[in-house]
C-alpha positions as CSV (number, residue, x, y, z in Angstrom):
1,X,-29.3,44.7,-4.2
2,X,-25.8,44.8,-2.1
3,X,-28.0,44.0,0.7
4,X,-29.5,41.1,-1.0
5,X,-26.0,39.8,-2.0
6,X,-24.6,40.3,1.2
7,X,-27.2,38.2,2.9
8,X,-26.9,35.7,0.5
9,X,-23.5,35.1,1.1
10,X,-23.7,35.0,4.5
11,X,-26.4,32.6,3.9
12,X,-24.8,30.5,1.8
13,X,-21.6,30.5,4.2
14,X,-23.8,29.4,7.4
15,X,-24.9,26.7,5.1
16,X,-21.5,25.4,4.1
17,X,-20.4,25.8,7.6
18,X,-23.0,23.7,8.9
19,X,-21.8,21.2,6.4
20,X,-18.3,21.1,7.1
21,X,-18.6,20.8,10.7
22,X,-21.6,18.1,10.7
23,X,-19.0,16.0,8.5
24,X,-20.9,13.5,6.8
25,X,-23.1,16.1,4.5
26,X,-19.5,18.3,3.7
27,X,-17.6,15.1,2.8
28,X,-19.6,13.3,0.9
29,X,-20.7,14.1,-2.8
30,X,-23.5,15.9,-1.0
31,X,-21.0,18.7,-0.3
32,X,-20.5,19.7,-3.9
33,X,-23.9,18.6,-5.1
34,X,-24.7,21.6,-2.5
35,X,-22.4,23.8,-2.5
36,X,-21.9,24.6,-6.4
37,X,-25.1,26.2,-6.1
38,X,-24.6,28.7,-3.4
39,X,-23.3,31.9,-3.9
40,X,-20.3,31.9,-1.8
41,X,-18.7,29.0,-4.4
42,X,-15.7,30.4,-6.4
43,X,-15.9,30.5,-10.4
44,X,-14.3,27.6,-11.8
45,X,-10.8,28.4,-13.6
46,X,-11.5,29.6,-17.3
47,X,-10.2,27.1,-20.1
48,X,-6.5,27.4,-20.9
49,X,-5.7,28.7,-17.1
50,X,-2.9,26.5,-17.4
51,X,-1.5,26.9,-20.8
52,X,2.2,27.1,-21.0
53,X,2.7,25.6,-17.2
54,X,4.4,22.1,-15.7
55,X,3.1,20.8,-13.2
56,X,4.5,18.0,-11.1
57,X,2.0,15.5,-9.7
58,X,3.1,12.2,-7.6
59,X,1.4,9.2,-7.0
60,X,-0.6,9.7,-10.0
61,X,-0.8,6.5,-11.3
62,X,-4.2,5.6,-9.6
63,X,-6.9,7.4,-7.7
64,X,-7.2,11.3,-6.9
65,X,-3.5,11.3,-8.9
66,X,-5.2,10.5,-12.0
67,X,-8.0,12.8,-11.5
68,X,-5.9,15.5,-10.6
69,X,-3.5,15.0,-13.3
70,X,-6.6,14.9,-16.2
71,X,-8.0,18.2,-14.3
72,X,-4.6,20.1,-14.8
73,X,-4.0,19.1,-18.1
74,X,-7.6,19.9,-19.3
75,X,-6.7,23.4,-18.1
76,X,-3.7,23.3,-20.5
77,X,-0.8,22.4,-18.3
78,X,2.0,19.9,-19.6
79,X,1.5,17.7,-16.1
80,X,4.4,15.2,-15.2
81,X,3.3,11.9,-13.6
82,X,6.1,11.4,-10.8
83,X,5.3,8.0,-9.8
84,X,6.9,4.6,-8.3
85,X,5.5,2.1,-11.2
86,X,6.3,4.0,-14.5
87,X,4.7,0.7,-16.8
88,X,1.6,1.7,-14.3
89,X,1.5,5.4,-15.3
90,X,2.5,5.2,-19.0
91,X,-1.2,3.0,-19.3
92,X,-3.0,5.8,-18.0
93,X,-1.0,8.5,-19.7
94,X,-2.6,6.3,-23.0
95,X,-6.1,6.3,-21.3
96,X,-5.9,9.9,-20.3
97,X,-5.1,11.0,-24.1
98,X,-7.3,8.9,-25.5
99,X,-10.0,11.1,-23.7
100,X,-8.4,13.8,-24.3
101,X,-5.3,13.9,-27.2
102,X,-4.3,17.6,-26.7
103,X,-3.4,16.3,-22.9
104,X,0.3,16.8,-22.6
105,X,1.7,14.2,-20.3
106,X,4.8,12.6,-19.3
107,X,6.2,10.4,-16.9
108,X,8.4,10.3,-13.8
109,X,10.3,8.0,-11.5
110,X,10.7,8.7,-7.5
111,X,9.7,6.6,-4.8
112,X,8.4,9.4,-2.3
113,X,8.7,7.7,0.7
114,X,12.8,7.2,-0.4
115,X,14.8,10.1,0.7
116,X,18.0,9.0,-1.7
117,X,15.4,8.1,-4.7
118,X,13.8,11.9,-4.1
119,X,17.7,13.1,-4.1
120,X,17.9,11.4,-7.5
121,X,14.8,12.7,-8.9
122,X,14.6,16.7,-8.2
123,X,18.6,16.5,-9.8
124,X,16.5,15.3,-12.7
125,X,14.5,18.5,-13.1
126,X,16.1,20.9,-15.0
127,X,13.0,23.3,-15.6
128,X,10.8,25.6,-13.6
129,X,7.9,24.2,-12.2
130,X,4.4,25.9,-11.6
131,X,2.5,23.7,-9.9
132,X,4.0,20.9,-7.3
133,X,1.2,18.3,-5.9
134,X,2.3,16.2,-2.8
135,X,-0.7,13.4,-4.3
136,X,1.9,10.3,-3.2
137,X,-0.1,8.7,-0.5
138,X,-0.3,4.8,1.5
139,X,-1.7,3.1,4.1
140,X,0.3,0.3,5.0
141,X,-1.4,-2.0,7.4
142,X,1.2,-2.8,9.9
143,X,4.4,-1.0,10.9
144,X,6.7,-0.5,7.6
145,X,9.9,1.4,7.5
146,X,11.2,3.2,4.3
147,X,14.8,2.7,3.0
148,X,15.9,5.0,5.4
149,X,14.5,3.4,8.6
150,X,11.5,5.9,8.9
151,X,7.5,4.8,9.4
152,X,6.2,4.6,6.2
153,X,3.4,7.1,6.4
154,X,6.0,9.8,7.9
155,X,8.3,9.1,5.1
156,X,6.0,9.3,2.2
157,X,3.2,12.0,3.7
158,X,6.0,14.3,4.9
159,X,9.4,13.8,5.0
160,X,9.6,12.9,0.9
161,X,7.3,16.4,0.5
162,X,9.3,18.8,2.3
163,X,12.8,17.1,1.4
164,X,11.5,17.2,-2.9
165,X,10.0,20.8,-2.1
166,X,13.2,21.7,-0.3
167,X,15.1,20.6,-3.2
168,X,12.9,21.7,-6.2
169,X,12.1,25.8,-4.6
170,X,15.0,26.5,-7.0
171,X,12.8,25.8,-9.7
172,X,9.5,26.8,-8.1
173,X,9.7,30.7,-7.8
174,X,6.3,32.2,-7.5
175,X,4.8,28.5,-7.9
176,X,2.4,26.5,-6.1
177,X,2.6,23.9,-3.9
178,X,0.0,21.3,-2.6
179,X,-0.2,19.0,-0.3
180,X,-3.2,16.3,-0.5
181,X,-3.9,15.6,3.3
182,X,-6.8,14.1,4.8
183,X,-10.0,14.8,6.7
184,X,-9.2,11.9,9.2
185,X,-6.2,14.4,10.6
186,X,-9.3,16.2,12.4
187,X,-9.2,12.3,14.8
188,X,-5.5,13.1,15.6
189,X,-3.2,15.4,18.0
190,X,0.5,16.4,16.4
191,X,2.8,13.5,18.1
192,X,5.6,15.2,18.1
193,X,6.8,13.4,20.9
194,X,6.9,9.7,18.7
195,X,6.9,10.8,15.3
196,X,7.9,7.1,13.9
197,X,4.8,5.5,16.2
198,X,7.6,3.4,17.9
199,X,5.5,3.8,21.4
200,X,1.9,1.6,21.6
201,X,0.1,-1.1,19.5
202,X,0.3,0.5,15.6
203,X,-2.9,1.0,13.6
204,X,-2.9,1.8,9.7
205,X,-5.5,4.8,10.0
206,X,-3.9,6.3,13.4
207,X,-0.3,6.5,11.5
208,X,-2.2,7.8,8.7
209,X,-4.0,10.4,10.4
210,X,-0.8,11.1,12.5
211,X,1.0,12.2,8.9
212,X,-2.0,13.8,7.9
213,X,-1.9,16.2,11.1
214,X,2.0,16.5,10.7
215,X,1.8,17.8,7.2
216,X,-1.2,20.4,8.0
217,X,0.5,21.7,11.6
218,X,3.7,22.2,9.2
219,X,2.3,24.3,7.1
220,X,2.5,28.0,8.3
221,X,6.6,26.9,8.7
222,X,6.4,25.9,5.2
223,X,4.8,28.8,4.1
224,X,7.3,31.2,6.3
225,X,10.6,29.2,4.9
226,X,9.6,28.7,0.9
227,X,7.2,32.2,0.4
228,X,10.4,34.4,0.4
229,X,10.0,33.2,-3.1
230,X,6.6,33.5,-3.9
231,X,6.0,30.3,-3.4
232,X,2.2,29.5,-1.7
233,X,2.0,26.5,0.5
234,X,-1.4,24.8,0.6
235,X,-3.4,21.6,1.7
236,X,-6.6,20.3,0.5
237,X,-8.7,17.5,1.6
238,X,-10.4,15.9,-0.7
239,X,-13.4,14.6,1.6
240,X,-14.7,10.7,1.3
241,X,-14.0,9.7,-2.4
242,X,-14.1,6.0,-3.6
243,X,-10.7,5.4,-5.4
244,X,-8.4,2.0,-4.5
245,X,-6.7,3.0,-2.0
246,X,-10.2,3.4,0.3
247,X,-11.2,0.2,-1.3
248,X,-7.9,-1.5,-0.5
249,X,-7.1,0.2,3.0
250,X,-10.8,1.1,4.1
251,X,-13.4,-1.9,2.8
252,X,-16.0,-2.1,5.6
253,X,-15.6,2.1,5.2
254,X,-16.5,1.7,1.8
255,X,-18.9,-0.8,1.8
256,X,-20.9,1.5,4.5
257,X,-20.6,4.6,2.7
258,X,-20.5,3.6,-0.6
259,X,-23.6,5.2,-2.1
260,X,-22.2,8.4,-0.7
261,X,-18.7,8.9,-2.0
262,X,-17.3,11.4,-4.2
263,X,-15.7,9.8,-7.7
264,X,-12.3,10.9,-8.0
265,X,-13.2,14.1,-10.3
266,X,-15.1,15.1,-7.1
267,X,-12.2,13.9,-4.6
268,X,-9.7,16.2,-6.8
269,X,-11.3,19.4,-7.9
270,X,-10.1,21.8,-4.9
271,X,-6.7,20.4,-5.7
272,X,-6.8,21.2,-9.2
273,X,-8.9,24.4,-8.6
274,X,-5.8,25.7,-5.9
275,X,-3.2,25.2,-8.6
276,X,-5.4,27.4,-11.6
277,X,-7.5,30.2,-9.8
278,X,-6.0,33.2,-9.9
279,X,-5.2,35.6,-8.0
280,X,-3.3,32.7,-5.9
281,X,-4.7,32.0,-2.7
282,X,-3.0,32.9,0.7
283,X,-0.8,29.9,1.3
284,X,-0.3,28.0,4.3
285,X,-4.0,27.6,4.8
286,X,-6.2,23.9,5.0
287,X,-8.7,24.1,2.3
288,X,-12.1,21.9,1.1
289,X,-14.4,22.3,-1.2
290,X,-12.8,25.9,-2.8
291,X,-12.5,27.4,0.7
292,X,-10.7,27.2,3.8
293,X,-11.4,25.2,6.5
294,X,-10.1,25.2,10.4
295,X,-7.2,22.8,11.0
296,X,-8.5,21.8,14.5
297,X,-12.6,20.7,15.1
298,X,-12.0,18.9,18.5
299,X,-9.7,20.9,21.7
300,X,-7.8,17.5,22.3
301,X,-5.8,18.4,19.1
302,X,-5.1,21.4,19.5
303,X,-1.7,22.0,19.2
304,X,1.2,24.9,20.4
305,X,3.7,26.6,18.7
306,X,6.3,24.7,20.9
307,X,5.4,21.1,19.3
308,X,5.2,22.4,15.9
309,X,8.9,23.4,15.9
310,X,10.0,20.0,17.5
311,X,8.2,18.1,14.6
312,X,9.8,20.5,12.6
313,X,13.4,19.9,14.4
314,X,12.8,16.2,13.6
315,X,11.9,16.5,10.1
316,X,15.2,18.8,9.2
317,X,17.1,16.4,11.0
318,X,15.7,13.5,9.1
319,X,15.9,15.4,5.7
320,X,19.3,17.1,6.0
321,X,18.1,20.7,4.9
């Protein structure tokens, strides 16, 4: 019978390799259509795994923020929705309890991509937090500059993240912290070298991807400067799920794929899964679909030690930490 298992699981992970690296089957709803039923799937969270913890969510006012948000408080957790359009998130605080009226939800003000406003906010917090989810995401499509002066996607995907992080780890000891990256990072090298995309003719999904790949090449730096506190660092992907910010940003994407997309639920549950399972998972690690994935699938994006550090040089700089 061990034998049996152990083939089995080694079956079942050749098969959800296959799917990860072939894309299209891994990212789509086929992934967890599939993969549920293998043996190498983790057991969901019980009920309750969250009882008695806060958890902070941005950009949960729409999208994989909602479904994350609903996921964590069906687990128990009093979830705060840190958001830019308060009216926005106090409707689906209403729609969220009126599916579920044990959901215990409240609301937040920070715009992300604002370094002062994230300054204003994490003074705000007063109590410790479990679970932090970097959710907060945009794809402007031309060249926009935060209140600061930084590219938008830069500002809101990393600098906001590590700068509320940064200034929340007082409150986070032995917490969790995710960030909600992207699979289109996979498309991009770390640029380092032009960090604000001031060099070149701008395109939406390059600058997205390019924050996408800064905030996953971070992570082992994260994890080293914020686990001396028991803190875990993770990212997840969500693979292709239809929420409005594909529809807005991605329409001819959409329109192609449609049939195939994950709904949000689908889009969130790795997110909401990192923040319950216990033990916690080793931190600083890119996961998808309950398991970890490799943060490089092409050599031309590979990238060294030696550019990781001057990202990271640029982003303490631009913070102040």
């Amino acid at each position: 019978m061990p034998l049996l298992a152990s083939l089995g699981s080694a079956v079942g992970s050749a098969v959800d390799t296959v799917m990860d690296r072939t894309v299209v089957p891994g990212y789509t709803r086929i992934g967890p259509a599939v993969r549920r039923h293998l043996p190498t799937w983790p057991a969901d969270p019980p009920p309750e795994a969250l009882a008695g913890a806060r958890v902070l969510v941005t950009g949960a006012s729409s999208g994989l923020g909602v479904a994350t948000a609903e996921g964590l408080a069906a687990l128990g957790a009093e979830v705060v929705l840190v958001v830019r359009d308060t009216d926005k998130a106090a409707r689906v605080v209403r729609q969220l309890q009126g599916r579920n009226p044990l959901a215990r939800l409240d609301v937040a003000r920070c715009d992300v991509a604002d370094l002062d406003d994230v300054r204003r906010f994490a003074a705000t917090v007063d109590e410790h937090v479990d679970v932090l989810v970097h959710n907060a995401g945009a794809m402007p499509p031309e060249r926009t500059e935060s209140p600061q002066g930084h590219e938008m996607t830069m500002a809101l995907h990393v600098l906001g993240p590590v700068l509320m992080t940064e200034l929340l780890a007082p409150h986070l000891d032995d917490g969790r912290v995710v960030l909600v990256t992207s699979g289109g990072m996979h498309a991009q090298r770390l640029r380092d070298d032009d960090p604000e995309y001031l060099v070149g003719d701008y395109s939406p999904t390059t600058a997205y991807a390019r924050s996408k790949r800064a905030q996953v090449e971070l992570l082992p730096i994260l994890q080293r400067r914020w686990g001396a506190r028991g803190v875990t660092v993770h990212a997840t992907h969500p693979g292709w799920a239809d929420t409005p910010g594909v529809a807005d940003s991605l329409p001819t994407f959409r329109r192609v794929t449609g049939p195939l997309l994950r709904d949000a639920a689908g889009g969130a549950d790795t997110t909401v899964w990192l923040a319950a399972t216990q033990p916690p998972p080793e931190g600083g690690r890119l996961w998808h679909d309950r398991r970890p994935r490799p943060t490089h699938l092409l050599p031309r994006t590979r990238t060294g030690d030696a550019e990781r550090q001057r990202l990271w040089a640029w982003v303490v700089a631009q913070t102040e930490i």
